[in-house]
C-alpha positions in Angstrom: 29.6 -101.4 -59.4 32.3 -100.5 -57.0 34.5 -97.4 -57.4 38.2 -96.9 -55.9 38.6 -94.1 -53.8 42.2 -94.0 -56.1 39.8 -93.9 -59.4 37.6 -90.9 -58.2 40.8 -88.8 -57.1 42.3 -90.0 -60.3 39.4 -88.7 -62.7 39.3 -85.5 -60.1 43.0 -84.8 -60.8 42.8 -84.8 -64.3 39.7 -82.1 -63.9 42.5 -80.0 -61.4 45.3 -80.8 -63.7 43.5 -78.9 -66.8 42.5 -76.2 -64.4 45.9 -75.6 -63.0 47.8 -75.5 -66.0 45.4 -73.2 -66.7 45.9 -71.0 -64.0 49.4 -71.0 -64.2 51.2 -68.6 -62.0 47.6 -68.1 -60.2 47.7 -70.7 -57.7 46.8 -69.8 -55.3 43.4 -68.3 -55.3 42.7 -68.6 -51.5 43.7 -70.3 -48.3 45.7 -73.2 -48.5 45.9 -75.5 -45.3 49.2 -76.9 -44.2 48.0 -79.8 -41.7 50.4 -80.7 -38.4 50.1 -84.0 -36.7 51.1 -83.0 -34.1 49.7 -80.9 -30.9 50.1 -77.0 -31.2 53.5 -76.4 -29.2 56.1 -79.1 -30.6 59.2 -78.7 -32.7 57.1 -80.3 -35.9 54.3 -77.3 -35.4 56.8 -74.3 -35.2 58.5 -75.3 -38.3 54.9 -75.6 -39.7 53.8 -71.8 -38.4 57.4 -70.4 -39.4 56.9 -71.9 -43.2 53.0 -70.5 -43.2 54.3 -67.3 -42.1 56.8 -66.6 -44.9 54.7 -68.9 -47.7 51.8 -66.4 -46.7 53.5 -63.7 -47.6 54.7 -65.2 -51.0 51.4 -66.3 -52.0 49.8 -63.1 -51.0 46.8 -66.0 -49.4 46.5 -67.1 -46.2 48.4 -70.7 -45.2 46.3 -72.0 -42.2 48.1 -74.2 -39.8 45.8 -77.1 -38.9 46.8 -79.5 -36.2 45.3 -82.7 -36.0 47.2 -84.8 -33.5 47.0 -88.4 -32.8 47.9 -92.1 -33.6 51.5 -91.3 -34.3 50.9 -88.6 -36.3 48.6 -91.2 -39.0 45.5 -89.3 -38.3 46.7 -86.1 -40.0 48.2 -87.9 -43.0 44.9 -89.5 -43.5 43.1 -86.5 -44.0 45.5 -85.3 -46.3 46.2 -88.3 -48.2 41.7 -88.2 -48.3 41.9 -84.5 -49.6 41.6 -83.5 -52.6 44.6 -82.7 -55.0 44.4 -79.2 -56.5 47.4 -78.2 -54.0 45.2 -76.2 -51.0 45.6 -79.0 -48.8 49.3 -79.5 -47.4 50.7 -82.2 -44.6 53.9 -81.1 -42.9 54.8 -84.5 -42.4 57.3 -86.2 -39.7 59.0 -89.6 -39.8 56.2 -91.4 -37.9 53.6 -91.0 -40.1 55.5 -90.7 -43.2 58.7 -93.5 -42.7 57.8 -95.7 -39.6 53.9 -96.3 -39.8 54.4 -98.7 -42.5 56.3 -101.1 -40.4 54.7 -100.6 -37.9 51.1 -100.0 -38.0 49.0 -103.5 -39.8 45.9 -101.2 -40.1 47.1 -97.9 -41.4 44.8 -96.3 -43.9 47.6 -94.7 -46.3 50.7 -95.9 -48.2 52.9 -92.7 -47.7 54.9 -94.1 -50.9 51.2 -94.2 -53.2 49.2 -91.4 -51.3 51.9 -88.3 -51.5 53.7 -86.2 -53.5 56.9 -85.4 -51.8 57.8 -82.0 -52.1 60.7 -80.5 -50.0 62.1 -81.9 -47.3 62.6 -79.2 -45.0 64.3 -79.8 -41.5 66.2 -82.8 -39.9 66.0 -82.9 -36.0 68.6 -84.9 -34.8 68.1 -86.6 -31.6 70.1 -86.4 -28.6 70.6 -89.1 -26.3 69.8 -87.9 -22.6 69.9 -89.5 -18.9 68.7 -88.3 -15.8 71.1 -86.9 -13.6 71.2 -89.5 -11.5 72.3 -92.1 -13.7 76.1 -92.9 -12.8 77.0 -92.8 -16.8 79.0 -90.6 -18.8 79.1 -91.7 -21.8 77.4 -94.2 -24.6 79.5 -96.9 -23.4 78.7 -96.9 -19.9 74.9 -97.2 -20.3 75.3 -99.5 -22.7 77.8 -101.6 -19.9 75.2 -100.6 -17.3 72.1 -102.2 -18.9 73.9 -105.3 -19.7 74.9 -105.6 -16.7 71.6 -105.3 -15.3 69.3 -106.7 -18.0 65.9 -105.2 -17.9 66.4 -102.8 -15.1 67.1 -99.7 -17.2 64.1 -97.5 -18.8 63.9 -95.5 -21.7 60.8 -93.3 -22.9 59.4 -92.6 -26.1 56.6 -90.4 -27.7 54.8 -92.9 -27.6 54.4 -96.9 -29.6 56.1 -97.3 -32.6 57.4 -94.0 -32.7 60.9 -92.4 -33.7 62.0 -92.1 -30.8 60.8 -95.7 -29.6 62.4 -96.9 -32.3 65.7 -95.6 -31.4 65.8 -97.4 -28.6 64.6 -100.1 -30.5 67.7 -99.3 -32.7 70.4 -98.8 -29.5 68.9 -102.4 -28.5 69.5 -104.0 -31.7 72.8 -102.1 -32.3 74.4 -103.5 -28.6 72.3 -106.3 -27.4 71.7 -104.0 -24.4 68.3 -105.5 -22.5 66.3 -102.3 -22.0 62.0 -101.6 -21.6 60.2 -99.1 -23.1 58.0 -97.0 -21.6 55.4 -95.2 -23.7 54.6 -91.6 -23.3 51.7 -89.9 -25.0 53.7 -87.2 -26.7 57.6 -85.6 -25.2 56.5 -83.2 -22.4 55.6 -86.4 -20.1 58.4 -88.2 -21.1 60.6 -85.4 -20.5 58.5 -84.6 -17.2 59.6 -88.5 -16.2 63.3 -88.2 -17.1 64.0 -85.2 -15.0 62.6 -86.9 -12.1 64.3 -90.0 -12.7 61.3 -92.3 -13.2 63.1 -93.8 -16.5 66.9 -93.4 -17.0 67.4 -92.1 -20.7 65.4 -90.9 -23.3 66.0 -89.6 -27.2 64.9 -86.2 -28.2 64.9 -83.2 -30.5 67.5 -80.6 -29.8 64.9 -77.2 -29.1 63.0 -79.6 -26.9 66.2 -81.0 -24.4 68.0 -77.1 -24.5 66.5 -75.9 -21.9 66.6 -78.7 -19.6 70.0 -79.3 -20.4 70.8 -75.4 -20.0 69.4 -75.9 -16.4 71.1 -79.2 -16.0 68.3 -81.1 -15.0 69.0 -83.5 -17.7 72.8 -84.6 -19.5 73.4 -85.1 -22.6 75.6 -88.1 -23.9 75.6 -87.9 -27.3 74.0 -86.3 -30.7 72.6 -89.4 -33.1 73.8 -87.3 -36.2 77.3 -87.8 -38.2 78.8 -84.4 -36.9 78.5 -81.8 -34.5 75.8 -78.9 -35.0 76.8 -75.7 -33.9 73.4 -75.5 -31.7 74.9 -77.9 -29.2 79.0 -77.9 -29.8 79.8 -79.2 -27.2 78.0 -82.8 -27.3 79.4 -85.3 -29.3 78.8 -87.4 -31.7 77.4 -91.2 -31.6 80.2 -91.6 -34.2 82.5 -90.1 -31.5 81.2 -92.6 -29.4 81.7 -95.7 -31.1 78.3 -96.3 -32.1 77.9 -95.1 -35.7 74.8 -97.3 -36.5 73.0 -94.9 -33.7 72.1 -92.1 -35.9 68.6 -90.9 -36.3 66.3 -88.1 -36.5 63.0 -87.0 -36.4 62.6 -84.9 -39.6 59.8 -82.8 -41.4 58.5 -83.1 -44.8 56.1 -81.1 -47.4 53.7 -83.5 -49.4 50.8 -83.6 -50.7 48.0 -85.6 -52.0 48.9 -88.5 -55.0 48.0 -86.6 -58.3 48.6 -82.8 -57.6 49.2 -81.3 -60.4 53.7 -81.3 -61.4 52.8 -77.3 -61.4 51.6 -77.0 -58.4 54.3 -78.9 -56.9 57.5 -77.1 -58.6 55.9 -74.1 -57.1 55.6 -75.0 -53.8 58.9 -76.6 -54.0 60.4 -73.2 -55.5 58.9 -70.9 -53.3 60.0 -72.7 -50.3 63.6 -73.0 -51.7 63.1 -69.1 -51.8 62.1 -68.9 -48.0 64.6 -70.8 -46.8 67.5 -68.7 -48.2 65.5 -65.6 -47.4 66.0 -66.4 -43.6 64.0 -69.2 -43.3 66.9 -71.4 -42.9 68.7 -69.1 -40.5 65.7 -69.2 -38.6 65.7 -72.6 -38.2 69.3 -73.1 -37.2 68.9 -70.4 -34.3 66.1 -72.7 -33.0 68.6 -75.9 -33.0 67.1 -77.1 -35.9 69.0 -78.7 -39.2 67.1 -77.2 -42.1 67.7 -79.4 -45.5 65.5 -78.0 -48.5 66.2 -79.4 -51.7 64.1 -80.6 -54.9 61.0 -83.0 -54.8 63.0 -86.2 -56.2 65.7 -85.3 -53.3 62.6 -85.5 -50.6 61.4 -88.7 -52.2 64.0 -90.3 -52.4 64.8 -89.7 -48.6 61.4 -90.7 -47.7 62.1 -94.0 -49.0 65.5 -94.5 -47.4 64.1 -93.3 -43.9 61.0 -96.2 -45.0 64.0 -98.9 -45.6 66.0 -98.0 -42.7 63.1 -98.3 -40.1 61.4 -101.7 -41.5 65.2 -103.1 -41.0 65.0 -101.9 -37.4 61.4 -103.5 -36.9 62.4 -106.7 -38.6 65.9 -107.5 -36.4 63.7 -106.0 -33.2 61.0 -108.9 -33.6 58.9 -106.0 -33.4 55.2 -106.8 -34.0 53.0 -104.2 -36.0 49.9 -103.5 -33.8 
């Protein structure tokens, strides 16, 4: 007889669930690992080692940063959404693996919508829309006038295939009809590396990533894909400003864990970072051109799910096809 993976962790939960309620106020006992996606070094992994630092001190355990990079950030969620659910394992999630995967990976190994337990979402990272400097454009408009009028000349970077930021040129397609061709990158620093040298014309990225290039104007900024102005870059505008109000998008990051963690578990993780964040963890954040969020597990859920719709709508009218 065959047994589902979903019918061990289910009969394993209800073993954890007895035991935490049990235990109470004390969870945790030791370590708990909060696994990154994402290379050592990005924006995703200092929010990760930030929260570990302060959650450390709460718990009075040790909160382990693990980063497991790869595939679009899928490889770390699958060894969360593997792990077991008594609350020591942890996925700082990001909108590839946890909003865009779905559309557009046909193999991937998880449903983020079955295999977690959202629990707070934590930071939005707008992106900014950037062009070498020397790209003749000032503004939205005129790179979206420039690449119509020279269909498939222009060249935007991503992280990588079927990533946030490829779908937001996905997204600026679809939005303007401009004719544009991705180039994949194997993570931002190359990408970046690219755009100052003026091997592709624009790009999308997270604000702590593009300040100092733009503070050393080797790249420009045209606009901020968010609905207002942050006070970490005041002086760039909007893509609402600019007429394109469909443009918005951010890479964001996430708490869950694994399906069936015990509801106690979860309101604590979900209070004690609520407590972190107006400690200073929030303030924090902000100084590092970061939005942070917070809010209460059905709040991250229910943006999880929106961010889920929002990209399988860009996939579908981009004819994109899921590798």
């Amino acid at each position: 007889m065959r047994i589902s993976r979903r019918a061990v962790l289910g009969a394993a939960s209800s073993i954890v669930g007895t035991a935490a309620v049990a235990m109470g106020e004390g969870w945790p006992t030791r370590p708990v690992k909060l696994m990154v996606a994402y290379p050592a070094g990005g924006s995703t992994d200092m929010v990760g080692r930030l929260l570990a630092e302060r959650l450390s001190r709460s718990w009075g355990q040790p909160v382990i940063v693990e980063n497991k990079a790869g595939a679009a950030g899928t490889l770390g969620a699958d060894a969360i959404a593997r792990a077991a659910p008594d609350g020591y394992s942890l996925l700082l999630g990001a909108s590839s693996e946890l909003a865009i995967a779905p559309s557009t990976l046909r193999s991937l190994t998880y449903d983020p919508a079955r295999d977690f337990e959202p629990i707070s979402l934590l930071t939005l990272q707008p992106f900014l829309l950037l062009v070498t400097n020397s790209l003749p454009v000032g503004s939205v408009a005129e790179l979206v006038a420039m690449a119509k009028a020279q269909p498939g000349k222009l060249n935007f970077g991503s992280f990588g295939t079927g990533t946030s930021t490829h779908l937001m040129g996905e997204l600026l397609r679809v939005i303007t009809g401009a004719d544009v061709t991705h180039i994949p990158y194997r993570g931002s620093a190359p990408a970046m590396t690219d755009l100052i040298a003026g091997q592709i014309q624009f790009d999308f990225d997270t604000i702590p990533t593009a300040l100092p290039h733009l503070a050393d104007r080797r790249l420009r900024a045209l606009a901020l894909c968010h609905n207002r102005r942050l006070a970490s870059v005041p002086g760039i505008p909007t893509v609402v400003e600019a007429g394109f109000p469909a443009m918005t998008g951010a890479t964001w990051a996430m708490v869950v864990a694994p399906a069936q963690t015990p509801a106690a578990i979860l309101r604590k993780v979900q209070a004690d970072i609520a407590a972190a964040m107006q400690g200073g963890l929030a303030q924090t954040l902000r100084e590092r051109g970061l939005e942070p969020v917070g809010g209460s597990t059905a709040d991250a859920r229910e943006f999880m799910g929106s961010e889920a719709r929002k990209w399988a709508e860009v996939v579908r009218r981009a004819n994109y096809r899921p590798e």
